[in-house]
C-alpha positions as CSV (number, residue, x, y, z in Angstrom):
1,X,181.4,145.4,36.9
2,X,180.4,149.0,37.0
3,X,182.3,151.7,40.0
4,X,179.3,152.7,41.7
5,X,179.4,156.4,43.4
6,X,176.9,156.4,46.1
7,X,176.6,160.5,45.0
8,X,174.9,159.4,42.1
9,X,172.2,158.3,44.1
10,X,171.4,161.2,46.4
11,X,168.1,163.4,46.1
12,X,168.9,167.4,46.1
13,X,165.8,168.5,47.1
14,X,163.3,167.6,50.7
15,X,160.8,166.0,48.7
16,X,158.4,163.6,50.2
17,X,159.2,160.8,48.3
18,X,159.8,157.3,50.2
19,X,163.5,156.2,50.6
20,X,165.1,153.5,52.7
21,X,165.4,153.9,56.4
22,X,167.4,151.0,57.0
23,X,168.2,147.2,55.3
24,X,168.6,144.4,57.1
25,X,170.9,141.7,55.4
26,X,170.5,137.7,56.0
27,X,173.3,136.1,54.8
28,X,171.9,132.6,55.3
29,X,168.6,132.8,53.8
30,X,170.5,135.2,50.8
31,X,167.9,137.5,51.3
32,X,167.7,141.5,52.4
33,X,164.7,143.3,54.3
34,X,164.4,147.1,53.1
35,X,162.5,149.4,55.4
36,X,161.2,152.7,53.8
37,X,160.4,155.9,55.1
38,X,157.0,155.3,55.2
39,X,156.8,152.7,57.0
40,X,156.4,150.1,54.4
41,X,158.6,146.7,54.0
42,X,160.2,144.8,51.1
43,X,162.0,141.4,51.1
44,X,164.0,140.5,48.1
45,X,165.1,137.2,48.2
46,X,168.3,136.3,45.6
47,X,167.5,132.4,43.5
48,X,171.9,132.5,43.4
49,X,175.1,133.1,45.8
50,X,176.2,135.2,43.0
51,X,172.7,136.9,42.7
52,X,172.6,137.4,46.4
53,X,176.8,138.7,45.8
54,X,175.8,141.3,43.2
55,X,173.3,143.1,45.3
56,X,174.9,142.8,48.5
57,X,178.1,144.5,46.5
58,X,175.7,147.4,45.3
59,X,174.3,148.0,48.7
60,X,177.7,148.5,50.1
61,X,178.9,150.9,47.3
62,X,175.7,152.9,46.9
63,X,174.1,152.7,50.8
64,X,175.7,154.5,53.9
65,X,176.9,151.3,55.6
66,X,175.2,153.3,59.2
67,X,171.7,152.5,58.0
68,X,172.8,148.3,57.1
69,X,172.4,145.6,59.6
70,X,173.3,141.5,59.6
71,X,171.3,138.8,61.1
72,X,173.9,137.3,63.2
73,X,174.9,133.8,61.3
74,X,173.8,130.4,62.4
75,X,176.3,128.5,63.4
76,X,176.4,124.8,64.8
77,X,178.4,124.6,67.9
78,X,179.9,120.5,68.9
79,X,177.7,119.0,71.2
């Protein structure tokens, strides 16, 4: 797998282009939540655990960890 640099991946200029706000990861339904700076939404939901591995790896190499959130796991607790 590819080094990512998360420089590569940074605009120069103030243009008003959407880019992502914030991402929400659920790491029980394999699936992230991407918020734009518009306002707008997009789900992206992975069909493998190694689908769901490869993406969550690129988010934390390319995105500034400050703007990524986890849904807190489920977890059964002994009754």
């Amino acid at each position: 797998m590819e080094d990512y640099n998360p420089n590569d991946y940074y605009l120069d200029d103030d243009s008003t282009e959407e880019y992502i706000t914030s991402i929400l990861v659920d790491i029980n339904a394999r699936s992230f939540c991407m918020f734009g700076s518009d306002g707008s939404e997009r789900n992206v939901e992975s069909d493998s655990v190694e689908e769901f591995m490869v993406v969550l790896s690129l988010i934390r190499d390319v995105v500034d960890e400050e703007i990524v959130y986890y849904v807190d796991p489920l977890v059964k607790t002994p009754n």
